[in-house]
Steps between C-alpha positions, in 0.01 A plus 500: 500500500695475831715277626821285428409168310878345651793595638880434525751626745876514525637644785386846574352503135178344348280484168151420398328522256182763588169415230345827363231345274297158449338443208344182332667611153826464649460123572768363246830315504773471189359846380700808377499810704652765373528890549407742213408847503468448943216207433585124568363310191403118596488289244328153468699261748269178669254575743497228690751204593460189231338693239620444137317773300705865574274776555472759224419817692697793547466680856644859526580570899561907590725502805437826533131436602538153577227424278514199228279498151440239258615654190240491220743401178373214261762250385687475770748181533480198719811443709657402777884434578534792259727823563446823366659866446377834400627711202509850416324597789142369328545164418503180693640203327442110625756311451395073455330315748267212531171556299320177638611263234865600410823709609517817290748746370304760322488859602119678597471843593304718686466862387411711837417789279176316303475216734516285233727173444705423191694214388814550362638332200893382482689623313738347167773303709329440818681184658244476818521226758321202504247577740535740829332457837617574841750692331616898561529770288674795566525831377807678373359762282180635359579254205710222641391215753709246671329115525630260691415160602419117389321427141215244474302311685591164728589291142704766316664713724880549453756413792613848552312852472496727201526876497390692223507837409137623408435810299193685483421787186178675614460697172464204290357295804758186470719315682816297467738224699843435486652247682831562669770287479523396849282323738421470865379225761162349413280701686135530546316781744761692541561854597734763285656848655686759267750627747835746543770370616729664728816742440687751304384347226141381494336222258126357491483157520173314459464241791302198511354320833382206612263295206718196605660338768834670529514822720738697308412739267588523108590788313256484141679845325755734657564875323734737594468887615227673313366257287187423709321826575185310640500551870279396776227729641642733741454350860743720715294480851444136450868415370612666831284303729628144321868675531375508909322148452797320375740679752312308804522191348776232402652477161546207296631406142294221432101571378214309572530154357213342297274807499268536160197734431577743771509884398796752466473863471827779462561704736784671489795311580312243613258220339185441763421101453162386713311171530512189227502164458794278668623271263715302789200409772284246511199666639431857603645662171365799460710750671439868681845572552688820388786512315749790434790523228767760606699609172677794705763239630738259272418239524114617528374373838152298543272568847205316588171589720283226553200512584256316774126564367393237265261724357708711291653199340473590131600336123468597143425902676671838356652765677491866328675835617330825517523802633738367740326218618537135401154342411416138589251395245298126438669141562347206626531401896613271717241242337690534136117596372300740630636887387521762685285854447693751673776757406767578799791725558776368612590683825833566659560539882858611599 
C-alpha cells in the first residue's frame, strides 16, 4: 500500500505514519500484539466500539510479507484490556483481562510451536490480584513479569495501584504472584517502559505513563547494573532518526496530562507514546499526537508532535518494533467505535 495515512511536522523535520497492509482481521481495539519468533500475535481485543463480549481469535500478522492469518488453535481465551508477553522464545502468555462477565487474573498460553493454547495452573502460594484489566505487564526475564495497575472493577477497586511480581515455570506450566510492598497512583490504561538511565553508572527503572490524570510518570521497580539483561529490540537507524526528531523540537519536563490507553514502545533511549484517550477534555478525546520520552538527559526531557489529520486519531491500538521499524497496529478512531484494519510504519523525515 502507498501513501502516508497522517503527518506531523516540526521545523525542518516531519513523521507519519505510512500503512503497508489492510486487513479485516486486524479490526480490533484493547487486543495484545506482541512479537515472537518475527510474527505479531493478536489476541482477542473488541471489534467494534460498545461491544461487551471480547473476541476469542488469535490473528498472526508477518511483517515481513505484510500478510495477516487467522490462526487455527482451539481454546483460545476471550479478552480484551488484557496484556501479554512471550517466554522462552515459544510461548506467549496472557496476562488477565476482561472475559465478558468478569476481570481476570489467570495466566493462558499460547504455544507457537503446536499452535495449541494451555492454561496454566498457580502455583502453592500464589497471592494474585483481585481482578486485572487495563493493566500492563512487563517482562523482565524469561520467567519473571512485572504487573502493574488498578485491581477490580468500579465497586472494589483500591485507591492506589498494585504491582506485583509474576512468575512463570514453563516446565511444570504454573504461575505465581507476589505482591510488593509498595504501591503506586490508581491507574487504569496506562502505558509501562523498562528504561536505562543515564551515566557512569546505569540502572533500569520501570516507568509508568499516563492511566490517570497526572502527567508525571512513576517509577513501579528500579534495579541496578546488570540485574536486568532483557533489552529492547535493536533499533539503531530508527533510534538515530528520533535522536534527529527530538533535536528540532522543544523540550519539556512535564508529559502529557490525562492521557490513558495510548501505546508505548522502547526504543532505545527513548519511549515512542502515540494517540489515546484524553482524560482532561470534554469532547474530541481521542488523540493523534506523538509523544517522545528522552532518558539521555537528567532530568529526561518530554517532546511533542501533534498532529492535524483526524483520521489517524487512534485508542486502545498497539505499537510493535521490528526489524527496525515501529508498527502501528488496531485502535478504534476518531468515532471511539469503529477499528481500524491497517498496519503502518511509522516514518521519519529529517
Amino acid at each position: 500500500m502507498a501513501g502516508a495515512v497522517s503527518s506531523g511536522r516540526t521545523g525542518g523535520s516531519a513523521w507519519a505514519w505510512r500503512p503497508v497492509a489492510q486487513d479485516a482481521l486486524l479490526a480490533r481495539a484493547f487486543h495484545s500484539c506482541t512479537e515472537l519468533r518475527g510474527r505479531f500475535y493478536l489476541v482477542g481485543g473488541l471489534l467494534a466500539g460498545g461491544a461487551r463480549e471480547p473476541s476469542g481469535d488469535t490473528v498472526v500478522f508477518d511483517p515481513a510479507r505484510d500478510q495477516a492469518v487467522q490462526l487455527v488453535a482451539p481454546g483460545g481465551p476471550r479478552r480484551s484490556h488484557h496484556d501479554a508477553a512471550s517466554v522462552g522464545g515459544r510461548w506467549l502468555c496472557v496476562v488477565g483481562g476482561w472475559d465478558g462477565s468478569r476481570r481476570l487474573t489467570t495466566v493462558v498460553v499460547l504455544d507457537t510451536e503446536h499452535s495449541t493454547w494451555e492454561t496454566w495452573t498457580a502455583s502453592p502460594g500464589n497471592c494474585p490480584p483481585a481482578g486485572l484489566s487495563s493493566h500492563t505487564c512487563t517482562r523482565l526475564s524469561d520467567r519473571e513479569l512485572r504487573v502493574s495497575g488498578r485491581e477490580g472493577g468500579i465497586r472494589t477497586q483500591r485507591r492506589y495501584g498494585s504491582i506485583y511480581t509474576l512468575k512463570l515455570d514453563p516446565g511444570t506450566r504454573t504461575y505465581s504472584y507476589k505482591e510488593d510492598g509498595c504501591h503506586t497512583t490508581s491507574r487504569s490504561g496506562h502505558c509501562a517502559a523498562l528504561l536505562q538511565t543515564p551515566g557512569p553508572h546505569p540502572r533500569h527503572q520501570l516507568l509508568l505513563f499516563g492511566g490517570c490524570n497526572s502527567a508525571e510518570p512513576e517509577i513501579a521497580g528500579q534495579w541496578s547494573h546488570g540485574k536486568i539483561k532483557e533489552e529492547p529490540p535493536s533499533a539503531p537507524q530508527l533510534t538515530e532518526k528520533l535522536a534527529r526528531l527530538v533535536s528540532s523540537g522543544q523540550g519539556s519536563q512535564r508529559g502529557p496530562q490525562g492521557l490513558r490507553h495510548h501505546s508505548c514502545s522502547v526504543v532505545g533511549p527513548f519511549a515512542v507514546l502515540f494517540g489515546g484517550e484524553s482524560l482532561t477534555r470534554a469532547r474530541d478525546t481521542i488523540c493523534n499526537d506523538l509523544y517522545i520520552y528522552d532518558t539521555r538527559s537528567s532530568p529526561p526531557l518530554w517532546f511533542h508532535f501533534p498532529c492535524a489529520d483526524r483520521g489517524l486519531r487512534r485508542m486502545g491500538h498497539r505499537t510493535c518494533l521490528w526489524n527496525d521499524k515501529l508498527y502501528l497496529v488496531g485502535g478504534f478512531g476518531e468515532d471511539g467505535r469503529t477499528a481500524s484494519t491497517q498496519v503502518c510504519i511509522l516514518d521519519l523525515f529529517i
